[in-house]
N, CA, C and O atoms as CSV, one atom per row, in Angstrom:
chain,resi,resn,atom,element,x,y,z
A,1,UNK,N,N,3.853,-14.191,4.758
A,1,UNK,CA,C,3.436,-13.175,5.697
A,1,UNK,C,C,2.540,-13.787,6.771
A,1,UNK,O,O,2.701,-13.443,7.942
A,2,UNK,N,N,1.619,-14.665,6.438
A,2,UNK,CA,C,0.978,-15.434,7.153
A,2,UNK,C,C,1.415,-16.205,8.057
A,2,UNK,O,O,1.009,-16.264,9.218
A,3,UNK,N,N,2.204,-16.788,7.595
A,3,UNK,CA,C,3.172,-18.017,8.622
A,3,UNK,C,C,4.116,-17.118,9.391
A,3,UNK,O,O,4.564,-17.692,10.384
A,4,UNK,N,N,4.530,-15.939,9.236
A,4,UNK,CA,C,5.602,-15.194,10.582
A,4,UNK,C,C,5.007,-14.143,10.590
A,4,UNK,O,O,5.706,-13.135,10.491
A,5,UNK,N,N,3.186,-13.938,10.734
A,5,UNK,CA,C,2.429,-12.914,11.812
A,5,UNK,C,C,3.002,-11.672,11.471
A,5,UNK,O,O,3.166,-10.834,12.357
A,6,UNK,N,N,3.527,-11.298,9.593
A,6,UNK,CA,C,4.063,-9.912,9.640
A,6,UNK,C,C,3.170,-8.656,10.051
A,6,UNK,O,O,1.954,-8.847,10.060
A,7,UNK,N,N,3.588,-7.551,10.349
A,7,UNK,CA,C,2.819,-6.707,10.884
A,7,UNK,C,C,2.796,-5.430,9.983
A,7,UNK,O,O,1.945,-4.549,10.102
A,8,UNK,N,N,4.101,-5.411,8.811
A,8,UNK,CA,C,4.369,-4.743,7.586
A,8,UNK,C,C,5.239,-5.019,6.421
A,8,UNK,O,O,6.257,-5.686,6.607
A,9,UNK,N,N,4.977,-4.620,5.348
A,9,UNK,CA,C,5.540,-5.220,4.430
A,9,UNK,C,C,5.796,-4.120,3.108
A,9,UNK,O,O,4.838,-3.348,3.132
A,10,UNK,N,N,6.479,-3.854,2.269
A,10,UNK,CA,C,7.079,-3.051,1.276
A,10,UNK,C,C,6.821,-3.867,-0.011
A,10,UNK,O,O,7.079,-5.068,-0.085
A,11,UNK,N,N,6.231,-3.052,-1.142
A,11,UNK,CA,C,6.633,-3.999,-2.057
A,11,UNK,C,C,6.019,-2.820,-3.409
A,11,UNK,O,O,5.361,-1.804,-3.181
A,12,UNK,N,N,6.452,-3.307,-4.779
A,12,UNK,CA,C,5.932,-2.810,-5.917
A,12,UNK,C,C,4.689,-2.662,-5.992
A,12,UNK,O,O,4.165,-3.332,-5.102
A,13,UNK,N,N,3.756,-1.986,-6.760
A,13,UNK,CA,C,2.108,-2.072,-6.708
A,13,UNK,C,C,1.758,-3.563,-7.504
A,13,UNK,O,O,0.798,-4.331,-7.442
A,14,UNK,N,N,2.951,-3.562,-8.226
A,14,UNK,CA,C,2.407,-4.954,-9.156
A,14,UNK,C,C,2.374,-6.148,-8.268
A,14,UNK,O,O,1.602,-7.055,-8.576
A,15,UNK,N,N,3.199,-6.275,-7.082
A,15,UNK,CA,C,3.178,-7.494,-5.829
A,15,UNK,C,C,1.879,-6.959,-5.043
A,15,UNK,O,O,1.482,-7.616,-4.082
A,16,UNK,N,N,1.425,-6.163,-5.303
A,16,UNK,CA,C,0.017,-5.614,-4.021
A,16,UNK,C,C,-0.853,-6.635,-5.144
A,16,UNK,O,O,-1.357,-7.743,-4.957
A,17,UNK,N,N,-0.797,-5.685,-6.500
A,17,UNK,CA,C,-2.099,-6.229,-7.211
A,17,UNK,C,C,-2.071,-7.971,-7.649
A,17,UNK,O,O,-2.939,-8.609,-8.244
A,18,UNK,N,N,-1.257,-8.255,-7.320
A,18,UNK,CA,C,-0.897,-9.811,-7.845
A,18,UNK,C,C,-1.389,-10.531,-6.869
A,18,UNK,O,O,-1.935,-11.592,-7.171
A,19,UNK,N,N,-1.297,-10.050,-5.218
A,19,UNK,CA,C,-1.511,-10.780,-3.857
A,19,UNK,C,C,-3.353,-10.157,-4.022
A,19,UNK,O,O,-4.199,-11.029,-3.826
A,20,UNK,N,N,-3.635,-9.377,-4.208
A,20,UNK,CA,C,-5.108,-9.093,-3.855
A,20,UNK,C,C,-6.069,-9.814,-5.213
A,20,UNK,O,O,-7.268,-10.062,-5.087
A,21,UNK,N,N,-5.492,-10.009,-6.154
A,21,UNK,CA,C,-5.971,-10.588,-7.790
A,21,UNK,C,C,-5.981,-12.345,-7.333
A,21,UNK,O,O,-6.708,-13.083,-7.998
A,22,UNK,N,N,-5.302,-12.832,-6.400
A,22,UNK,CA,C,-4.692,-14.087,-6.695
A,22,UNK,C,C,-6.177,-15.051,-5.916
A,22,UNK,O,O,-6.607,-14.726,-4.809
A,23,UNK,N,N,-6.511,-15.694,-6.363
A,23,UNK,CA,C,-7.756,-16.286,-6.705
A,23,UNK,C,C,-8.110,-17.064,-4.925
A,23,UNK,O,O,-9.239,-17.199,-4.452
A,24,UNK,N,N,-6.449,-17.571,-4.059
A,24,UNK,CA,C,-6.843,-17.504,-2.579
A,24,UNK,C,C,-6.547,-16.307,-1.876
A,24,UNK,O,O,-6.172,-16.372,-0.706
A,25,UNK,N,N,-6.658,-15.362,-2.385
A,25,UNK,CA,C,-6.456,-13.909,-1.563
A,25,UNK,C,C,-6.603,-14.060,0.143
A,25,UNK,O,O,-5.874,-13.969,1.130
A,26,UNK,N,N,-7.924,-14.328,-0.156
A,26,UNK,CA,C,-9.387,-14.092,0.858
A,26,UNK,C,C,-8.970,-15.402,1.935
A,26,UNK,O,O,-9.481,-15.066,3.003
A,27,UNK,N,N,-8.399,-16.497,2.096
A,27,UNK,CA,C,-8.024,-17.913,2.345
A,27,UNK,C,C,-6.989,-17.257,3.492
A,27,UNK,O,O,-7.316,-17.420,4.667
A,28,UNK,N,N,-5.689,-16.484,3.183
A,28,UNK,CA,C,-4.785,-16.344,3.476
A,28,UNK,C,C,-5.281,-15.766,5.107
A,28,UNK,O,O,-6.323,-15.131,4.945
A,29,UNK,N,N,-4.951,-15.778,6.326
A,29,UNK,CA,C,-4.987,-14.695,7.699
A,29,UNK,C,C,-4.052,-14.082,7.604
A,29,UNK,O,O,-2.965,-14.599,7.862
A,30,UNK,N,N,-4.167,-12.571,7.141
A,30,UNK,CA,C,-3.228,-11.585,7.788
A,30,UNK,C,C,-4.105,-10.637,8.487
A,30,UNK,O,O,-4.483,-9.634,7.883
A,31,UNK,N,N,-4.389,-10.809,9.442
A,31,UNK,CA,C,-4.858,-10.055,10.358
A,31,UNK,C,C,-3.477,-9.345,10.942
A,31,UNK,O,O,-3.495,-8.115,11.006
A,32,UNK,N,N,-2.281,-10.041,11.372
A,32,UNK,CA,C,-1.512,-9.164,11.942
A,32,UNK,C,C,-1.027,-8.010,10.919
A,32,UNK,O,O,-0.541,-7.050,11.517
A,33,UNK,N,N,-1.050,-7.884,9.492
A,33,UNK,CA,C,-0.743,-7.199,9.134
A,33,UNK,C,C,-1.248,-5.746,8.756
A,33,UNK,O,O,-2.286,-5.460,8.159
A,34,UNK,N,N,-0.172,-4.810,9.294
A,34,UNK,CA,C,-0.746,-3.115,9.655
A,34,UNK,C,C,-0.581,-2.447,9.061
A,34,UNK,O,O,-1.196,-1.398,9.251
A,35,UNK,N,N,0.281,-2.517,7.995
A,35,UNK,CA,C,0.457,-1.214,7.318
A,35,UNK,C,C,1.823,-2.073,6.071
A,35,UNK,O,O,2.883,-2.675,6.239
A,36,UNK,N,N,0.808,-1.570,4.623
A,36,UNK,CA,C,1.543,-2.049,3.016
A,36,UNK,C,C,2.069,-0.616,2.859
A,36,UNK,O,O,1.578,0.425,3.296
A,37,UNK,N,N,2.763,-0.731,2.406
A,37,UNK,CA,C,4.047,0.590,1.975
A,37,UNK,C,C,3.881,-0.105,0.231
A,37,UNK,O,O,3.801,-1.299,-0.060
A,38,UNK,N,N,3.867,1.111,-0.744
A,38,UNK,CA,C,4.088,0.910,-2.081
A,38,UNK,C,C,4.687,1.873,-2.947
A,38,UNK,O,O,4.248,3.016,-3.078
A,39,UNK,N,N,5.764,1.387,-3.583
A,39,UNK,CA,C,6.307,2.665,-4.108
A,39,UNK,C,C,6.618,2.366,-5.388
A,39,UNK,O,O,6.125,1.301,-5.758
A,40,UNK,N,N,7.314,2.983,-6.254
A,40,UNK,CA,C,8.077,2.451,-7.600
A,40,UNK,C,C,7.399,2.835,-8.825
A,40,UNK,O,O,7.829,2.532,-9.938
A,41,UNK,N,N,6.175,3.606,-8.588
A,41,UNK,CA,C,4.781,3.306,-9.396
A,41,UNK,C,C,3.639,3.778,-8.680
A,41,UNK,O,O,3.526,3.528,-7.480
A,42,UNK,N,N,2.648,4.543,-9.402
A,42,UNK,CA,C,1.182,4.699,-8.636
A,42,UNK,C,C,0.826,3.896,-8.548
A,42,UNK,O,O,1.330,3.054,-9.290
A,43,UNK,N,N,-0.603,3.280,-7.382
A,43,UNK,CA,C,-1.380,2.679,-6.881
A,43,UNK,C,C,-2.818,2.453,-7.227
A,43,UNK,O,O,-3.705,2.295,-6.388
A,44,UNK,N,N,-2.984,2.448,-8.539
A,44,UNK,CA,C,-4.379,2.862,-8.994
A,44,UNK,C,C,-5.414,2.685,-7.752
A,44,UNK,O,O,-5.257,1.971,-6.762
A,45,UNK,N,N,-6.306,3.367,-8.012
A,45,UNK,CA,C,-7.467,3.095,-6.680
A,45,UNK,C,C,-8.554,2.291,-6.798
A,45,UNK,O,O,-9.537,2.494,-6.086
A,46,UNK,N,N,-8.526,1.430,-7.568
A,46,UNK,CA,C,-9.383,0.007,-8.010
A,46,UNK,C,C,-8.130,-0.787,-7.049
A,46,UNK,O,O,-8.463,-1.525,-6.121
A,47,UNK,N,N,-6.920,-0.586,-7.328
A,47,UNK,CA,C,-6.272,-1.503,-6.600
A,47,UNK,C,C,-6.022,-1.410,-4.788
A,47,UNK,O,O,-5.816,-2.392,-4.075
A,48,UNK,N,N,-6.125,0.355,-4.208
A,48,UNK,CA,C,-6.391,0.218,-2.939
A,48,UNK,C,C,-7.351,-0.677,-2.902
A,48,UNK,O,O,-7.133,-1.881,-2.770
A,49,UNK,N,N,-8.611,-0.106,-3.028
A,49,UNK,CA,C,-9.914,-0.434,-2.358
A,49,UNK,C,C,-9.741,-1.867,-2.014
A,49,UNK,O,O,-9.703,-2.389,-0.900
A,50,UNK,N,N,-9.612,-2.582,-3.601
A,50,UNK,CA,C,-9.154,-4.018,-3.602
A,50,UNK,C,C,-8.454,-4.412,-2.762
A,50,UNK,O,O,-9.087,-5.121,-1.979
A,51,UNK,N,N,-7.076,-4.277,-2.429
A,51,UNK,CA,C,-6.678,-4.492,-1.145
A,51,UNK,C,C,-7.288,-4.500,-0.005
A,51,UNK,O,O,-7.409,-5.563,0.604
A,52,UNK,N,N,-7.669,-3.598,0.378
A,52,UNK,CA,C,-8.072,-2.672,1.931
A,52,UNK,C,C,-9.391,-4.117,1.810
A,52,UNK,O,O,-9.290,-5.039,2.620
A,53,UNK,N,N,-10.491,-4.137,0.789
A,53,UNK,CA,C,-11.610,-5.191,1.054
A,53,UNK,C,C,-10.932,-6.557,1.381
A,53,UNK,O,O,-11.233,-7.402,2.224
A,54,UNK,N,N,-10.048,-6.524,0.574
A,54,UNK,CA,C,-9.386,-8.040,0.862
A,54,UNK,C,C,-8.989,-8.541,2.298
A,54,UNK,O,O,-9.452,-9.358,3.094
A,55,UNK,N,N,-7.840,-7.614,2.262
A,55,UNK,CA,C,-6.679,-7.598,3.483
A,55,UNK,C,C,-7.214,-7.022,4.748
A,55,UNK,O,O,-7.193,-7.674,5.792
A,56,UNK,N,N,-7.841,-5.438,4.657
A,56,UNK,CA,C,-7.899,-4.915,5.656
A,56,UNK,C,C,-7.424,-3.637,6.077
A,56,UNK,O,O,-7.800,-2.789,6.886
A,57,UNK,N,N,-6.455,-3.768,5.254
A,57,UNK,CA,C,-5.469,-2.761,5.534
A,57,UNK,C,C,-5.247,-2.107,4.031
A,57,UNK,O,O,-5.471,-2.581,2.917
A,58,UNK,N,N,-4.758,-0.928,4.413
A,58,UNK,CA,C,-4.835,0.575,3.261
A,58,UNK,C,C,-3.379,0.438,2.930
A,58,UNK,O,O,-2.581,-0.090,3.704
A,59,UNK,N,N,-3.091,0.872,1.887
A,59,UNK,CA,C,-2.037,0.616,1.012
A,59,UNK,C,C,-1.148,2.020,1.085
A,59,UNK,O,O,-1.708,2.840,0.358
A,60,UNK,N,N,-0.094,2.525,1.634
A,60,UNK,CA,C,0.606,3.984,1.841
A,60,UNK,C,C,1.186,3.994,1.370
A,60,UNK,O,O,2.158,3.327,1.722
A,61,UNK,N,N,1.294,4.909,-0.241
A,61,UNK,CA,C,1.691,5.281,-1.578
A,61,UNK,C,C,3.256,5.852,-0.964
A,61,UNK,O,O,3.326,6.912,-0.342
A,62,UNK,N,N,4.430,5.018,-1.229
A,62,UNK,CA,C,5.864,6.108,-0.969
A,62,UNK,C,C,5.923,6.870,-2.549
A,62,UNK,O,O,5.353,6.792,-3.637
A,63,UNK,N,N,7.014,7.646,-1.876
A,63,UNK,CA,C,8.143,8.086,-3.344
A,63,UNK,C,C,9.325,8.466,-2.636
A,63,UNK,O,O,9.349,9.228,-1.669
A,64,UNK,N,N,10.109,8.012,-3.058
A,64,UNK,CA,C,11.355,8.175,-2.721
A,64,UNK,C,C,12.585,7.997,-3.165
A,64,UNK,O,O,12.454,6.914,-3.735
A,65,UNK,N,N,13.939,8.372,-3.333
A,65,UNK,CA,C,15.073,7.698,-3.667
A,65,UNK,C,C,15.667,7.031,-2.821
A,65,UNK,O,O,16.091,7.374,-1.718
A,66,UNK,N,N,15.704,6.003,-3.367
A,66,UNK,CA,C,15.840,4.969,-2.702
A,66,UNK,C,C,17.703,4.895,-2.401
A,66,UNK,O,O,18.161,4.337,-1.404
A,67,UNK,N,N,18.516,5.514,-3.387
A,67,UNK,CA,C,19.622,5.542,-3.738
A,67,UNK,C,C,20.584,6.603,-2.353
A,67,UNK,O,O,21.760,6.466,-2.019
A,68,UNK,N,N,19.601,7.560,-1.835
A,68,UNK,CA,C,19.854,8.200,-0.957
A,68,UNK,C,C,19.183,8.364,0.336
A,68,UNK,O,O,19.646,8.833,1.376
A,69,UNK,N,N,17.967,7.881,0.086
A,69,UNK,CA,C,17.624,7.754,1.338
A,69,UNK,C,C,15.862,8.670,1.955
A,69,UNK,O,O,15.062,8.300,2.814
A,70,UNK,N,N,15.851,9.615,1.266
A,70,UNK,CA,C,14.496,10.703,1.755
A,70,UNK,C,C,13.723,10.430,0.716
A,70,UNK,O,O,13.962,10.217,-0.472
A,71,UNK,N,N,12.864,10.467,1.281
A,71,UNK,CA,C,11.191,10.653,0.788
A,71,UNK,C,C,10.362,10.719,1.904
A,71,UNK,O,O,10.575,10.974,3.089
A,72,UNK,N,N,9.317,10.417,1.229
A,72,UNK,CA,C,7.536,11.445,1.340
A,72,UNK,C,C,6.868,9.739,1.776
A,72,UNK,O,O,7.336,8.621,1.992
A,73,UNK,N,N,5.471,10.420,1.730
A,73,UNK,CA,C,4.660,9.299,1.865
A,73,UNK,C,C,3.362,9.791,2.387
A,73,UNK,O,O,3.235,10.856,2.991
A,74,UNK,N,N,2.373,8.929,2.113
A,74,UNK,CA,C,0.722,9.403,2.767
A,74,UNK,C,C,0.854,9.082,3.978
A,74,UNK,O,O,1.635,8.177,4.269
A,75,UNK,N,N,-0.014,9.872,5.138
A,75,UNK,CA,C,-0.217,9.098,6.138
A,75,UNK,C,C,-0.309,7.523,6.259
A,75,UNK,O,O,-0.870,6.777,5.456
A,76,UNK,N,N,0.317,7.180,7.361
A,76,UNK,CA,C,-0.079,5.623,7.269
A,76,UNK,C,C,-1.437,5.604,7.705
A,76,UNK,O,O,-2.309,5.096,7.001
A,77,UNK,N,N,-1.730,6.216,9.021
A,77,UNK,CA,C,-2.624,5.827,9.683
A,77,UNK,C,C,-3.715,6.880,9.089
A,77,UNK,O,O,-3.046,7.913,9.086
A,78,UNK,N,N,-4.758,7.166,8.678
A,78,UNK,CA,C,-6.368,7.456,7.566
A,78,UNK,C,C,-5.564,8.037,6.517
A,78,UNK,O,O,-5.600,9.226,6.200
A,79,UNK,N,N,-4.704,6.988,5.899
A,79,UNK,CA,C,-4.154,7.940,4.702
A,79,UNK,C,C,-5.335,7.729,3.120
A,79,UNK,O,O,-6.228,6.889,3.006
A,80,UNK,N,N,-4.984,8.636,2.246
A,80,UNK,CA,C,-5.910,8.665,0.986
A,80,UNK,C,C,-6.019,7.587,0.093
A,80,UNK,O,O,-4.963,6.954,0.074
A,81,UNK,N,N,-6.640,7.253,-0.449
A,81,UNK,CA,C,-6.733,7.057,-2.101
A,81,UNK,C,C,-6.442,7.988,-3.036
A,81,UNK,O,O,-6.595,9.164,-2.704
A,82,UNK,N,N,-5.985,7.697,-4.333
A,82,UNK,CA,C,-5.649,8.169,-5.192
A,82,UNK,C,C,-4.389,9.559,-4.889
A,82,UNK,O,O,-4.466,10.627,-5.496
A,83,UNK,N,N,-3.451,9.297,-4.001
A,83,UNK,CA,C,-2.531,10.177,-3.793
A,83,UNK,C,C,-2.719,11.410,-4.694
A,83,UNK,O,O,-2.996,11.297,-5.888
A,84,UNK,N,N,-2.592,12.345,-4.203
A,84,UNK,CA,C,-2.186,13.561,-4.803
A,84,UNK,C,C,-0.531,13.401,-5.064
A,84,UNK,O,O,0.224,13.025,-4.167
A,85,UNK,N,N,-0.096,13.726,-6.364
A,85,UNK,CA,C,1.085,13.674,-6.712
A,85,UNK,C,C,1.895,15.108,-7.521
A,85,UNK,O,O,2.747,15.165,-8.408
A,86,UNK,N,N,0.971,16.444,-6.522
A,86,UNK,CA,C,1.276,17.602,-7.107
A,86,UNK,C,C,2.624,17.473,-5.905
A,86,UNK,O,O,2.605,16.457,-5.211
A,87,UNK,N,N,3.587,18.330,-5.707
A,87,UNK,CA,C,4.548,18.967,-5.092
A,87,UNK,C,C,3.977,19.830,-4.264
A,87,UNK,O,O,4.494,19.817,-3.147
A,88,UNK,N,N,2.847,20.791,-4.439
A,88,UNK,CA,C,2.175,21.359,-3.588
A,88,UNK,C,C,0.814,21.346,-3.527
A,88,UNK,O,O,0.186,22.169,-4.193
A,89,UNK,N,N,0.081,20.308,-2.629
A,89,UNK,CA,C,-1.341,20.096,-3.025
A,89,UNK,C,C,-2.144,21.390,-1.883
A,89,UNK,O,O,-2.066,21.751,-0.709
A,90,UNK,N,N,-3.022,21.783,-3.329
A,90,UNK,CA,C,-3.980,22.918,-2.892
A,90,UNK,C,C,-4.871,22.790,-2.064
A,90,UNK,O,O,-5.527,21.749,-2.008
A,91,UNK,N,N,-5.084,23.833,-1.235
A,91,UNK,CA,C,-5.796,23.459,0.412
A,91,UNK,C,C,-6.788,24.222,-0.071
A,91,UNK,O,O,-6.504,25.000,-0.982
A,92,UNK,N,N,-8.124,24.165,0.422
A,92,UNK,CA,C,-9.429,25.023,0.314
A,92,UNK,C,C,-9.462,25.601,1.310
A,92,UNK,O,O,-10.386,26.380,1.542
């Protein structure tokens, strides 16, 4: 990602937590990179934060079928921690 200036990238939570765990995390420049997409699996929120301190950038929880094509997703841009994963999340 470093060497071709990616600007986004897709991957399992277990490739987020493996790249933010990995002992040169912090070594690596991705500054160009804008926005992690994660799907397949929740995102625990020890593992945003972890990211976001590392990298910079906030981690945007998908769900989707992948087999057809639609899904959901948090905002990219001030999206949450700890996704809400009701079908209809309750507004105050």
């Amino acid at each position: 990602m470093a060497r071709h200036h990616a600007t986004w990238f897709g991957a399992l939570p277990v490739l987020c937590s493996n790249l933010a765990h990995h002992p040169q995390a912090a070594s690596y420049d991705l500054r160009s990179l804008r926005v992690c997409l994660a799907g397949g699996d929740a995102v625990p929120v020890e593992l945003q934060q972890r990211f976001h301190a590392t990298f910079g950038v906030q981690i945007t929880e998908l769900w989707a079928m992948t087999e057809v094509g639609p899904g959901s997703a948090n905002p990219v841009a001030g999206g949450r921690e700890g996704g809400d994963r009701s079908a209809c999340p309750r507004r105050a």
